[in-house]
PDB file with SEQRES, HELIX, SHEET and CRYST1 records, atoms N, CA, C and O in Angstrom:
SEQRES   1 A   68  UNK UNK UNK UNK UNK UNK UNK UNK UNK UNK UNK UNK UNK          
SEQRES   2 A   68  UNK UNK UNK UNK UNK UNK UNK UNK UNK UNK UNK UNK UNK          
SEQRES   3 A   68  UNK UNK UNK UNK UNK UNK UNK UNK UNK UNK UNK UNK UNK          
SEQRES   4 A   68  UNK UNK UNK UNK UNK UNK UNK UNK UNK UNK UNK UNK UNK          
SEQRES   5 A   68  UNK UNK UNK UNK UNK UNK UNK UNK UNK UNK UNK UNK UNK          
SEQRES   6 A   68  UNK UNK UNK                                                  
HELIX    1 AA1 UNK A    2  UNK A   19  1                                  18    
HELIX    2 AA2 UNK A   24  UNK A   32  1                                   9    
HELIX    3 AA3 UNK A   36  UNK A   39  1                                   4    
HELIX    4 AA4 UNK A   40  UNK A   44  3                                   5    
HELIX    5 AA5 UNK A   45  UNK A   65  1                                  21    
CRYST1    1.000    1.000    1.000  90.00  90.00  90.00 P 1           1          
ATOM      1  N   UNK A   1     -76.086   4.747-105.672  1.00  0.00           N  
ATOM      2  CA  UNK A   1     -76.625   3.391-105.658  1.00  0.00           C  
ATOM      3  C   UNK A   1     -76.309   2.679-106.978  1.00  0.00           C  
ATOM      4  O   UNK A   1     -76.194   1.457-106.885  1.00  0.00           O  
ATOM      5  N   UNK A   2     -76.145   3.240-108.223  1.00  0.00           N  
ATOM      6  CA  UNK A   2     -76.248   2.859-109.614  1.00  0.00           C  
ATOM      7  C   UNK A   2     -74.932   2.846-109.339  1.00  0.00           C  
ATOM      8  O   UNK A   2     -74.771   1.807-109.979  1.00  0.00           O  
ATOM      9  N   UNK A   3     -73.779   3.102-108.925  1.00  0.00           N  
ATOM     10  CA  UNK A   3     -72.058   3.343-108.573  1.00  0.00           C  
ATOM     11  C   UNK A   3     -72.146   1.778-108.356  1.00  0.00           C  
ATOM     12  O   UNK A   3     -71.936   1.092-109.356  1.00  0.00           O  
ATOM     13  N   UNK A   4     -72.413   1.177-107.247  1.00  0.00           N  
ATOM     14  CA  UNK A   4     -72.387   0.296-106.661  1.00  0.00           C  
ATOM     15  C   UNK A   4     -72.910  -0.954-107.444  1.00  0.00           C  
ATOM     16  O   UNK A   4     -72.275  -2.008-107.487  1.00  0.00           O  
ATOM     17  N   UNK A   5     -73.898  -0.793-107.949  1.00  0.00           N  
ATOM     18  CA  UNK A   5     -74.109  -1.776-109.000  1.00  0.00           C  
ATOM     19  C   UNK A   5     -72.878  -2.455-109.935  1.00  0.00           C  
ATOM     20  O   UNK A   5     -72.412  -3.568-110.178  1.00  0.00           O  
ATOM     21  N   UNK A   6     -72.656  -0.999-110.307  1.00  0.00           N  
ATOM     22  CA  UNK A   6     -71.314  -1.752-111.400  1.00  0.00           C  
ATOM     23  C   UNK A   6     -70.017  -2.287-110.992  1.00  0.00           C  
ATOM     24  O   UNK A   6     -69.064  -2.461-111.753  1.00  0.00           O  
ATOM     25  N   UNK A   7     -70.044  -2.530-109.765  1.00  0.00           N  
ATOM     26  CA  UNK A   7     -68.843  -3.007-109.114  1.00  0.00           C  
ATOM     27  C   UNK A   7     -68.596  -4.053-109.155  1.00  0.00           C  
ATOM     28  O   UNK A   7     -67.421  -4.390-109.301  1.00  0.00           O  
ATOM     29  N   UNK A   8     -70.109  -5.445-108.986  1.00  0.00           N  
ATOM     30  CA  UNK A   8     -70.279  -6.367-109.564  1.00  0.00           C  
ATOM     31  C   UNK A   8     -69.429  -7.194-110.564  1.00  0.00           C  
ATOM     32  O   UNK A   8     -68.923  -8.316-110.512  1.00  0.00           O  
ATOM     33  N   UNK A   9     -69.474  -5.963-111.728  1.00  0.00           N  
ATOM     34  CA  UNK A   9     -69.007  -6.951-113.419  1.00  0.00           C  
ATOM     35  C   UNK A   9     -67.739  -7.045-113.273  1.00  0.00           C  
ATOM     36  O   UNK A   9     -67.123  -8.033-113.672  1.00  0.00           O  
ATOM     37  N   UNK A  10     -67.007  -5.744-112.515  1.00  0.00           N  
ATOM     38  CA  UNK A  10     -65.594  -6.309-112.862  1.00  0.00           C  
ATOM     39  C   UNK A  10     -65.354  -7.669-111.329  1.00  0.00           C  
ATOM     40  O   UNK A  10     -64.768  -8.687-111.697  1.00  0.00           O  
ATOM     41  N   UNK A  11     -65.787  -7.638-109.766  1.00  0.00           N  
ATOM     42  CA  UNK A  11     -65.484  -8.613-109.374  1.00  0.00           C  
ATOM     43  C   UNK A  11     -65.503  -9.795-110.166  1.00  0.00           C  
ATOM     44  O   UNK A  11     -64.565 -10.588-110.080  1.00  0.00           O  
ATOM     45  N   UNK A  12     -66.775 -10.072-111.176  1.00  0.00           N  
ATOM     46  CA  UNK A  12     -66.701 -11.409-111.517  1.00  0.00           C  
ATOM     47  C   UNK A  12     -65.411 -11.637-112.577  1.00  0.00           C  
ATOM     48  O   UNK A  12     -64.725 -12.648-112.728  1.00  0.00           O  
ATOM     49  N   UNK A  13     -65.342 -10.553-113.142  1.00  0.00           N  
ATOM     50  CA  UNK A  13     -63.752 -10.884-114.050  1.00  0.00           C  
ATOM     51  C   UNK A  13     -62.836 -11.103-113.254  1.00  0.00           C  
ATOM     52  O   UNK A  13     -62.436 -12.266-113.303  1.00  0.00           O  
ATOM     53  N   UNK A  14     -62.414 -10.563-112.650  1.00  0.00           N  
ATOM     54  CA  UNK A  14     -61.098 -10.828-111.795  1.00  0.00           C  
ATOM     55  C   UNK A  14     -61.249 -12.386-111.219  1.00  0.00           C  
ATOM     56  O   UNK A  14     -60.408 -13.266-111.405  1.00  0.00           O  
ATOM     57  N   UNK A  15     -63.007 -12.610-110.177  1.00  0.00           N  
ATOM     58  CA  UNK A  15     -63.066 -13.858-109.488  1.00  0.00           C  
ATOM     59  C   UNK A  15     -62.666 -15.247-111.400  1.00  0.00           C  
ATOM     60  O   UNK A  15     -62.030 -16.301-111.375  1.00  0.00           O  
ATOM     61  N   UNK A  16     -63.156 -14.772-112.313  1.00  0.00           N  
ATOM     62  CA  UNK A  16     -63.011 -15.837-112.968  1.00  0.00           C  
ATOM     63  C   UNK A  16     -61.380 -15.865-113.869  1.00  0.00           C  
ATOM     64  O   UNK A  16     -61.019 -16.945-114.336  1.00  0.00           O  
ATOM     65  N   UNK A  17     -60.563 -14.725-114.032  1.00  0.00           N  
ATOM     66  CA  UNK A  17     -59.232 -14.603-114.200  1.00  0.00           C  
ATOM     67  C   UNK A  17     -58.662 -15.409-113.160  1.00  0.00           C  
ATOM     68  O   UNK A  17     -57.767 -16.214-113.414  1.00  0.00           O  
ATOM     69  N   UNK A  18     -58.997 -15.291-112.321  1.00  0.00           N  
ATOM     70  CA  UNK A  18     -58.512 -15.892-110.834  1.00  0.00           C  
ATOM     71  C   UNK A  18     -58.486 -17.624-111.123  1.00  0.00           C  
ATOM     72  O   UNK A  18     -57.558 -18.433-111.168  1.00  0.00           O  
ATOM     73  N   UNK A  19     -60.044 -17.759-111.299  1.00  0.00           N  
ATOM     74  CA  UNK A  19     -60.129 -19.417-111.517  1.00  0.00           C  
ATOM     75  C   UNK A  19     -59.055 -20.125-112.898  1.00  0.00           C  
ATOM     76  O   UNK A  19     -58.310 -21.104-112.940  1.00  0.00           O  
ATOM     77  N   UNK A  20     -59.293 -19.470-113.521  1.00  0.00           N  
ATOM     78  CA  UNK A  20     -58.452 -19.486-114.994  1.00  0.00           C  
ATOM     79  C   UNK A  20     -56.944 -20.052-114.910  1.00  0.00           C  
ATOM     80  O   UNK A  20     -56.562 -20.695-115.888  1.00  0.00           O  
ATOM     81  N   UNK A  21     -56.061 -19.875-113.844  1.00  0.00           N  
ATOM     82  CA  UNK A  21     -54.854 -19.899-113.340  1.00  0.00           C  
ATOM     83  C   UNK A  21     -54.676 -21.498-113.008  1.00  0.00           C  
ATOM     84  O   UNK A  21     -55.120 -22.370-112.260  1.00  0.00           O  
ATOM     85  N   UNK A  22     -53.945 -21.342-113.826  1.00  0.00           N  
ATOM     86  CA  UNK A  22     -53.365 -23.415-113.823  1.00  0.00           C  
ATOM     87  C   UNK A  22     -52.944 -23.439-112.287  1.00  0.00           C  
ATOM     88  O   UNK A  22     -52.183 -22.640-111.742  1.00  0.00           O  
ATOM     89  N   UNK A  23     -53.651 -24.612-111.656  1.00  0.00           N  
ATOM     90  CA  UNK A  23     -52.992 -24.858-110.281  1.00  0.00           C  
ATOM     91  C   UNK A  23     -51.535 -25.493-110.499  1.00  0.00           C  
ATOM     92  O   UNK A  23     -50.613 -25.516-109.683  1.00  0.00           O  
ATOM     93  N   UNK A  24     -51.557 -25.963-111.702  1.00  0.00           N  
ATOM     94  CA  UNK A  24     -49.669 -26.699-111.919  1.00  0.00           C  
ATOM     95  C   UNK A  24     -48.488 -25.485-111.665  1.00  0.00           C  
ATOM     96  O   UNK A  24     -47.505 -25.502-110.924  1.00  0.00           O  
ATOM     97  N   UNK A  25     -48.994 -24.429-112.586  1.00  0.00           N  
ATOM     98  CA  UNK A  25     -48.296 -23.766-112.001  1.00  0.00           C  
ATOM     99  C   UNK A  25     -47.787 -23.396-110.163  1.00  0.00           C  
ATOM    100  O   UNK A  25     -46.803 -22.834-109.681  1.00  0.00           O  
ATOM    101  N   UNK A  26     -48.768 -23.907-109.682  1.00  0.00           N  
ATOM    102  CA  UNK A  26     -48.678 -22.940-107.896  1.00  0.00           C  
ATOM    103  C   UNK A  26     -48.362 -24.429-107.575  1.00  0.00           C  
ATOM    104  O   UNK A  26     -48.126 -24.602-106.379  1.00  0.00           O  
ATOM    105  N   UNK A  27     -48.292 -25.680-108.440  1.00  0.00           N  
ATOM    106  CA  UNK A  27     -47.516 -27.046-107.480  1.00  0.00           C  
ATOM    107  C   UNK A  27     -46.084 -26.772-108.097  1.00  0.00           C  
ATOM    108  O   UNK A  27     -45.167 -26.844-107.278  1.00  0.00           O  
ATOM    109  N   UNK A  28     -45.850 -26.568-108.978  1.00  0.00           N  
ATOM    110  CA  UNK A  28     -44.607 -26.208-109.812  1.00  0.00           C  
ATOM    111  C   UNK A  28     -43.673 -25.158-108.600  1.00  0.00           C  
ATOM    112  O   UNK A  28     -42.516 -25.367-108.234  1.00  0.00           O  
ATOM    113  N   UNK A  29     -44.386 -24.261-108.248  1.00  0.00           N  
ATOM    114  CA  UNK A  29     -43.657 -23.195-107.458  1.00  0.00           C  
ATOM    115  C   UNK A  29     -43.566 -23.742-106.084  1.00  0.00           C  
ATOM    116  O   UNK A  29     -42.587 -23.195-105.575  1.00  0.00           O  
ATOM    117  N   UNK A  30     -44.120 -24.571-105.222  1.00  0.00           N  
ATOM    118  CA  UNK A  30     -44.185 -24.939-104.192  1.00  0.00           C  
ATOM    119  C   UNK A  30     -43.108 -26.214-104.304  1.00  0.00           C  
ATOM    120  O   UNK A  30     -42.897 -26.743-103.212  1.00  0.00           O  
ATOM    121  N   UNK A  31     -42.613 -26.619-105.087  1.00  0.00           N  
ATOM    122  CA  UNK A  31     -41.536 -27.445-105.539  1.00  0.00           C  
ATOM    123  C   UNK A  31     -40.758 -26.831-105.597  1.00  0.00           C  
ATOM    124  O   UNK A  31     -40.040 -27.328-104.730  1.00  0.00           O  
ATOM    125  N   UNK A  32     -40.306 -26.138-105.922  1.00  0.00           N  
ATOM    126  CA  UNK A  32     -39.085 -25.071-106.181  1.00  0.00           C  
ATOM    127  C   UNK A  32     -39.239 -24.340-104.388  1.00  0.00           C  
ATOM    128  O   UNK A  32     -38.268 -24.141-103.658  1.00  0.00           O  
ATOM    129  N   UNK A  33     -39.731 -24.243-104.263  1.00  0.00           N  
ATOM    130  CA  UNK A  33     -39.995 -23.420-102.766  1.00  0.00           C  
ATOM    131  C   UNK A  33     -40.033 -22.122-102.655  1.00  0.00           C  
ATOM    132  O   UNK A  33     -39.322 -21.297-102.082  1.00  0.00           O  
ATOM    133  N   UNK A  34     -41.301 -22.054-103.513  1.00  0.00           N  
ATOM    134  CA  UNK A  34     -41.339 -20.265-103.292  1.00  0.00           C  
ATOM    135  C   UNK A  34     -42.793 -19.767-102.635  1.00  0.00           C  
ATOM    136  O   UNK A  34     -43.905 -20.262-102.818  1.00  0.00           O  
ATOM    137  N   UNK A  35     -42.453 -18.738-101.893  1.00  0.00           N  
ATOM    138  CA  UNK A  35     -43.486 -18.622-100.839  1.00  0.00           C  
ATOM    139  C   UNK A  35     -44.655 -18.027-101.430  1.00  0.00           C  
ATOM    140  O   UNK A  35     -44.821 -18.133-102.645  1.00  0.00           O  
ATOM    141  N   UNK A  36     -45.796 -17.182-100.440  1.00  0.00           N  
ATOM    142  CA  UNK A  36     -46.785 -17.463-101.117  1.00  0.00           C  
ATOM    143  C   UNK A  36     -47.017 -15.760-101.984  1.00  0.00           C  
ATOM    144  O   UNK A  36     -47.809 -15.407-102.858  1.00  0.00           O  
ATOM    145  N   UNK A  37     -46.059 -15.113-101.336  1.00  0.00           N  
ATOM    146  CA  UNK A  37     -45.922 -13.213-101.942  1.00  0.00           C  
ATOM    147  C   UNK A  37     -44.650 -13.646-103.466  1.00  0.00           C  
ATOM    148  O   UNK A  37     -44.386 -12.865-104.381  1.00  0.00           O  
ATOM    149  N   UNK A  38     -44.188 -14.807-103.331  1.00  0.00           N  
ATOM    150  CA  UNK A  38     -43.402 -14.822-104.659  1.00  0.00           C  
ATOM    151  C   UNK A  38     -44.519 -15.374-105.560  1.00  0.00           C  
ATOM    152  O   UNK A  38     -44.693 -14.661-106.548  1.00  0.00           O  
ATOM    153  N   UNK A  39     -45.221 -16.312-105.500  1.00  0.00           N  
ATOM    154  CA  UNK A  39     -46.238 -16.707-105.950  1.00  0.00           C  
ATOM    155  C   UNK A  39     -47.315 -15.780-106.771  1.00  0.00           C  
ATOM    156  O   UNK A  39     -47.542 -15.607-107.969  1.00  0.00           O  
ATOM    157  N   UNK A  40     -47.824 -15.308-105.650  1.00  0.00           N  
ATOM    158  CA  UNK A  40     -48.612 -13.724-106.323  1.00  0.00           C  
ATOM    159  C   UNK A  40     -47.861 -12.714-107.408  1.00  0.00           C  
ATOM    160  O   UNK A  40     -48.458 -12.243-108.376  1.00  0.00           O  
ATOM    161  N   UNK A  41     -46.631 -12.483-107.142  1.00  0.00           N  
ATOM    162  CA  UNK A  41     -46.058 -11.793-107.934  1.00  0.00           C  
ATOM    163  C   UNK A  41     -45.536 -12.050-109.220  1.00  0.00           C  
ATOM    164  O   UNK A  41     -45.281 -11.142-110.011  1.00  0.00           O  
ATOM    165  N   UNK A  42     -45.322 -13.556-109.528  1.00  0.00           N  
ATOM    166  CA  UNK A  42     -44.300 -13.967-110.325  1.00  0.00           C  
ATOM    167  C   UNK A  42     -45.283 -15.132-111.196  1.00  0.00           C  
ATOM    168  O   UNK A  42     -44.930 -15.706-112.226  1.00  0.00           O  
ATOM    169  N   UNK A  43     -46.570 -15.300-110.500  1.00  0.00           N  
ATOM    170  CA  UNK A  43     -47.801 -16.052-111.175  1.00  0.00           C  
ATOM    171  C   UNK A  43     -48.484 -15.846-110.985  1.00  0.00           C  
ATOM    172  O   UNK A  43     -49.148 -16.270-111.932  1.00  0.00           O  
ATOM    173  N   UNK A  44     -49.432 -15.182-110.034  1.00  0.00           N  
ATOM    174  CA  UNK A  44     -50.701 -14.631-109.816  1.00  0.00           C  
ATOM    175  C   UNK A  44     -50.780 -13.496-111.115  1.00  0.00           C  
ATOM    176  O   UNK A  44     -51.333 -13.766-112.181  1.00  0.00           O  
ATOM    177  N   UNK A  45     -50.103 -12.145-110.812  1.00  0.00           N  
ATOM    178  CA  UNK A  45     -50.394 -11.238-111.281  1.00  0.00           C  
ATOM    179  C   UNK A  45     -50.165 -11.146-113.022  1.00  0.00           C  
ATOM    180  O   UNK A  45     -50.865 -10.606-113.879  1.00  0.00           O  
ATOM    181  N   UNK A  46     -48.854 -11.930-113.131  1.00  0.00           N  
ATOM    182  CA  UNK A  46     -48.560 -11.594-114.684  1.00  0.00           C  
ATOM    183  C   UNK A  46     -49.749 -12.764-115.767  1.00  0.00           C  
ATOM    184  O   UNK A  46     -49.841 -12.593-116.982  1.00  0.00           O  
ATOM    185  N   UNK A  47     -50.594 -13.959-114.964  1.00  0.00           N  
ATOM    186  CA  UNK A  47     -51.806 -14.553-115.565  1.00  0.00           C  
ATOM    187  C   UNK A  47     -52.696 -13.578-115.639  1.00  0.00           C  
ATOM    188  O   UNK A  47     -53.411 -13.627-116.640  1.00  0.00           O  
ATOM    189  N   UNK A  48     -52.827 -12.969-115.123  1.00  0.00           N  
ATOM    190  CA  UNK A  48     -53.957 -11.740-114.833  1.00  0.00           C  
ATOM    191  C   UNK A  48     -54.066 -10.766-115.317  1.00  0.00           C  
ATOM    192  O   UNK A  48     -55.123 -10.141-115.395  1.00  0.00           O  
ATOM    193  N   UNK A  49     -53.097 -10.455-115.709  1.00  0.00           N  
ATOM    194  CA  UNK A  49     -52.899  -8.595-116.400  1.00  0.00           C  
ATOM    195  C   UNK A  49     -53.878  -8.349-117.430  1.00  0.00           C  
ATOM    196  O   UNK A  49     -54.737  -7.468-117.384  1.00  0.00           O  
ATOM    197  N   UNK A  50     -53.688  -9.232-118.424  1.00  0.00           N  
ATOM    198  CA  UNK A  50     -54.807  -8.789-119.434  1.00  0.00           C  
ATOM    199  C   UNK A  50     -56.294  -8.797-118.419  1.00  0.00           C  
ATOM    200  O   UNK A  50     -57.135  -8.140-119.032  1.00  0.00           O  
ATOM    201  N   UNK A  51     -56.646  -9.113-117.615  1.00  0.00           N  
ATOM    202  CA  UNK A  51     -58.101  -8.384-116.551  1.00  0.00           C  
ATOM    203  C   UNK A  51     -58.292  -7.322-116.405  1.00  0.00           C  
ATOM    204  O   UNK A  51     -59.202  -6.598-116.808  1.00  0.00           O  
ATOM    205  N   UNK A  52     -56.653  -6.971-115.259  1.00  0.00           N  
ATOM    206  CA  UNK A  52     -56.533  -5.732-115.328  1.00  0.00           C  
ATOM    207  C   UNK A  52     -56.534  -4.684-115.903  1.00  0.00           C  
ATOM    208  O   UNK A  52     -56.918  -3.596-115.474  1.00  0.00           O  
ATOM    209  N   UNK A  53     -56.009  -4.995-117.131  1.00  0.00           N  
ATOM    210  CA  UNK A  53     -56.036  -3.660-118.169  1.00  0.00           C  
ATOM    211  C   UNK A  53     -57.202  -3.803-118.876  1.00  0.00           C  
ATOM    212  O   UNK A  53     -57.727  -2.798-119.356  1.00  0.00           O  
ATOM    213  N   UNK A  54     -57.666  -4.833-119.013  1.00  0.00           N  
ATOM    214  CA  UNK A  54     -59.569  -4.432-119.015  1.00  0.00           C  
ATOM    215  C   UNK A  54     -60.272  -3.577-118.470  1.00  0.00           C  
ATOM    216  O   UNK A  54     -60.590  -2.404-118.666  1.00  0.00           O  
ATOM    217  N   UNK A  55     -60.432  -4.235-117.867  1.00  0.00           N  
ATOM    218  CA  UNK A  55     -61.108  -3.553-116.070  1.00  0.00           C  
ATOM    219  C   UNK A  55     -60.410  -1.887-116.232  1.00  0.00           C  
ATOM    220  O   UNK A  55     -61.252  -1.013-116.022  1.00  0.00           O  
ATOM    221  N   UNK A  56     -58.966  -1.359-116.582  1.00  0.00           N  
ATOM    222  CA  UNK A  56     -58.602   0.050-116.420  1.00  0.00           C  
ATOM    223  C   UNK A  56     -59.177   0.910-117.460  1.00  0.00           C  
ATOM    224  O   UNK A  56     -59.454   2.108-117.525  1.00  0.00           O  
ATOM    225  N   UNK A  57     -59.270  -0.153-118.299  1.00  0.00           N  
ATOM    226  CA  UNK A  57     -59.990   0.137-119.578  1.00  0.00           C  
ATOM    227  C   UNK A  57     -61.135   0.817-119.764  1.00  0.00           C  
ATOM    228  O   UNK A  57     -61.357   1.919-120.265  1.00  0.00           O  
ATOM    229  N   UNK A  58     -61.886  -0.069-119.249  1.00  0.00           N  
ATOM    230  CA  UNK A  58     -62.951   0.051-118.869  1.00  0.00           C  
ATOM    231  C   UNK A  58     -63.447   1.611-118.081  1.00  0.00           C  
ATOM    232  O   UNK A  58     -64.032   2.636-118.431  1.00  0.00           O  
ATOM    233  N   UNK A  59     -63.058   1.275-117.308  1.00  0.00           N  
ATOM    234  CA  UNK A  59     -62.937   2.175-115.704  1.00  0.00           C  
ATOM    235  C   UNK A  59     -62.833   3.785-116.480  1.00  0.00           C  
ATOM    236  O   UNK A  59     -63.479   4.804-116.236  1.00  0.00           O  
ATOM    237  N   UNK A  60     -61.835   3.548-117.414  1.00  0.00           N  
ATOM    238  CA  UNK A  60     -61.798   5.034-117.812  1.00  0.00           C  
ATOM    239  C   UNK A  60     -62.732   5.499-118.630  1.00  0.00           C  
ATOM    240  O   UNK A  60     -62.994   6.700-118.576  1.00  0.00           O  
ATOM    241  N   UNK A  61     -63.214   4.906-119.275  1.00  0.00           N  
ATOM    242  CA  UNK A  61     -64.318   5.138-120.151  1.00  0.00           C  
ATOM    243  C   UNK A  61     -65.493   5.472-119.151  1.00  0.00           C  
ATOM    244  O   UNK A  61     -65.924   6.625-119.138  1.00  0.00           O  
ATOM    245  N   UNK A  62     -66.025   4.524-118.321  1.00  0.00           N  
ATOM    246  CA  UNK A  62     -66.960   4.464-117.794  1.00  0.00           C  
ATOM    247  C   UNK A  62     -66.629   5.712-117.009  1.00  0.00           C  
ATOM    248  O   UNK A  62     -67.432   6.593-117.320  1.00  0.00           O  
ATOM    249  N   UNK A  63     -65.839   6.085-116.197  1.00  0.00           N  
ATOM    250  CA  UNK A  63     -65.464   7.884-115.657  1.00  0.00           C  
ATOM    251  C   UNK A  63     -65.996   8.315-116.448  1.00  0.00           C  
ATOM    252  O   UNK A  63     -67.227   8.311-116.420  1.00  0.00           O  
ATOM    253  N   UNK A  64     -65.243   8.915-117.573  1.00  0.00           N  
ATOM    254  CA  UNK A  64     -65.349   9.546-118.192  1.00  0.00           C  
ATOM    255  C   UNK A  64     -67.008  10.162-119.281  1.00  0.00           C  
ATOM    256  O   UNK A  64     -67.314  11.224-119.823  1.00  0.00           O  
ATOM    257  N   UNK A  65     -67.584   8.982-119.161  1.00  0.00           N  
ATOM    258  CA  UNK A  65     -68.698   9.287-119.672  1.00  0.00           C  
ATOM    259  C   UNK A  65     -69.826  10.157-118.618  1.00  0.00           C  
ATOM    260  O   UNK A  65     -70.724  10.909-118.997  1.00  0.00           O  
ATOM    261  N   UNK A  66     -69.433   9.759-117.046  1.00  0.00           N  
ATOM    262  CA  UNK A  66     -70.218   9.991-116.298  1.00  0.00           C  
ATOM    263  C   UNK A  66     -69.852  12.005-116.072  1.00  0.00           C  
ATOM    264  O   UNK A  66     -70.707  12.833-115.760  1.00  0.00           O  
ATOM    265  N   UNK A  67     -68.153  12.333-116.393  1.00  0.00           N  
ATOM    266  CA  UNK A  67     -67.977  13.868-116.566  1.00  0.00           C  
ATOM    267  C   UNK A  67     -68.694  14.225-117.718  1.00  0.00           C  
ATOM    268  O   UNK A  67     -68.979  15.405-117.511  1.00  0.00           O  
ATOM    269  N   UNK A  68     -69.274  13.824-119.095  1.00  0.00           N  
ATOM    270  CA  UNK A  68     -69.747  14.461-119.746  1.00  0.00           C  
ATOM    271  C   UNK A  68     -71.414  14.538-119.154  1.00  0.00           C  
ATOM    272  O   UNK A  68     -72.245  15.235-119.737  1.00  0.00           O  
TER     273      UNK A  68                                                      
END                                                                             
């Protein structure tokens, strides 16, 4: 039940990494004509990374404390 709790903190990072993302960019790409899996890949994800490697960051620590 306490697992589940912490699942929470990182959705809201990601939901607000997410908001963070210039929409110019995704009119910029829709001008050029790129679909919506080039999009994700080529601007979604590389705005985002520093989340991710938070969040992995995180994640390992937080394991790891729970094996000791």
């Amino acid at each position: 039940m306490m697992k589940m709790w912490s699942v929470g903190g990182g959705m809201l990072l990601y939901l607000a990494s997410l908001q963070g993302v210039s929409p110019h960019l995704y009119e910029t790409a829709d001008l050029e004509g790129a679909n919506a899996f080039q999009k994700l890949i080529h601007i979604t994800l590389p705005m985002i990374t520093p989340v991710i490697f938070f969040d992995i960051v995180t994640s390992t620590i937080g394991s790891s404390y729970i094996l000791l």
